[in-house]
Wavefront OBJ file of the C-alpha trace (Angstrom):
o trace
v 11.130 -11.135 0.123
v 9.945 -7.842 -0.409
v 5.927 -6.532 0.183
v 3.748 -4.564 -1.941
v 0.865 -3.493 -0.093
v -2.300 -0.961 -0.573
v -3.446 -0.044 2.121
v -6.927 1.976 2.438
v -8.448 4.444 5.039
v -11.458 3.803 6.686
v -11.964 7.609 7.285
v -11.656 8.836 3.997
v -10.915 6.148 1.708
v -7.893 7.340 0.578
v -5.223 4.649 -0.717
v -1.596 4.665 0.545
v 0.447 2.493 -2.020
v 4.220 1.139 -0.432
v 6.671 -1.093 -0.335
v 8.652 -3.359 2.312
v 10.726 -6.149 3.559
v 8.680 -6.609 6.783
v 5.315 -8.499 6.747
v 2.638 -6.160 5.678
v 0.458 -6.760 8.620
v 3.254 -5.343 10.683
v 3.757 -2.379 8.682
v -0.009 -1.720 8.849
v 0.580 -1.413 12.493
v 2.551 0.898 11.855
v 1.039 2.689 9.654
v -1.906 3.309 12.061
v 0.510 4.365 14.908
v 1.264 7.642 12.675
v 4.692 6.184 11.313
v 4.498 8.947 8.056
v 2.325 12.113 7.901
v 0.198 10.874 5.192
v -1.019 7.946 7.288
v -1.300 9.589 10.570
v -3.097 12.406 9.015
v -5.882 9.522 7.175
v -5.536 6.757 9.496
v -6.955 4.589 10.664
v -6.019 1.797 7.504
v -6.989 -1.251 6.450
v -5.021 -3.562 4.165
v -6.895 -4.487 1.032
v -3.901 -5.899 -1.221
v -0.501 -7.296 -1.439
v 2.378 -9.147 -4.067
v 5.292 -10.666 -3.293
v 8.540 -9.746 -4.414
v 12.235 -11.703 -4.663
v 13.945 -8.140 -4.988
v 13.579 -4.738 -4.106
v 14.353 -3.541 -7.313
v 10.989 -5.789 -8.564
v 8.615 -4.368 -5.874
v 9.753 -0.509 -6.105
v 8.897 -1.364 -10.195
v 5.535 -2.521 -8.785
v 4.957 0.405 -6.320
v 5.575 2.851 -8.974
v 3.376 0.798 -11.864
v 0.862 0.973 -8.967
v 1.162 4.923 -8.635
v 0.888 5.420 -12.133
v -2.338 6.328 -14.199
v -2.630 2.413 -15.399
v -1.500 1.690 -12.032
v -4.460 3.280 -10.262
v -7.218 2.160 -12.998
v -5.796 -1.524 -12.333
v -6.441 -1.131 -8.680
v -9.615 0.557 -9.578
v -10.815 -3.090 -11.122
v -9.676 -5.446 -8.826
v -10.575 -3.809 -5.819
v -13.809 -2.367 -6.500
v -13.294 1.619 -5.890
l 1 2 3 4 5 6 7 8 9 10 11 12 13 14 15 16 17 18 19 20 21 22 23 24 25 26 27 28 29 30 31 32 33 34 35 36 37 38 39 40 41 42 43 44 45 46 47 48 49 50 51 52 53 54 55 56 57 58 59 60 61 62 63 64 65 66 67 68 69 70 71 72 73 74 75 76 77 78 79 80 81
């Protein structure tokens, strides 16, 4: 199973859209330990939204939808920012 997963800053609000196979609160964890330079540079992050994916192929589809123009207005909506 594969992870899509939004996470948001608490210090700027920022969103960091990814992808994995490990369980999202792990790679939150992660995340706020300064794992990429985006996060470490906005952290700390909280996780606001996931989906569940059989292949990778399906969730990189989803991370990139999510990254898009619709993308972001979608997340816009549900999440309330």
């Amino acid at each position: 199973m594969f992870t899509v997963y939004i996470l948001q800053s608490l210090k700027n609000k920022k969103r960091y859209i990814g992808y994995t196979n490990k369980e999202a609160e792990k790679r939150l964890k992660e995340h706020n330990n300064g794992s990429n330079s985006f996060t470490r540079q906005n952290k700390p992050f909280k996780l606001c939204y996931t989906e569940l994916y059989k292949t990778k192929a399906e969730a990189i589809r989803r991370e990139k939808f999510l990254k898009s123009g619709q993308g972001r207005k979608f997340l816009d909506e549900i999440l309330g920012m």
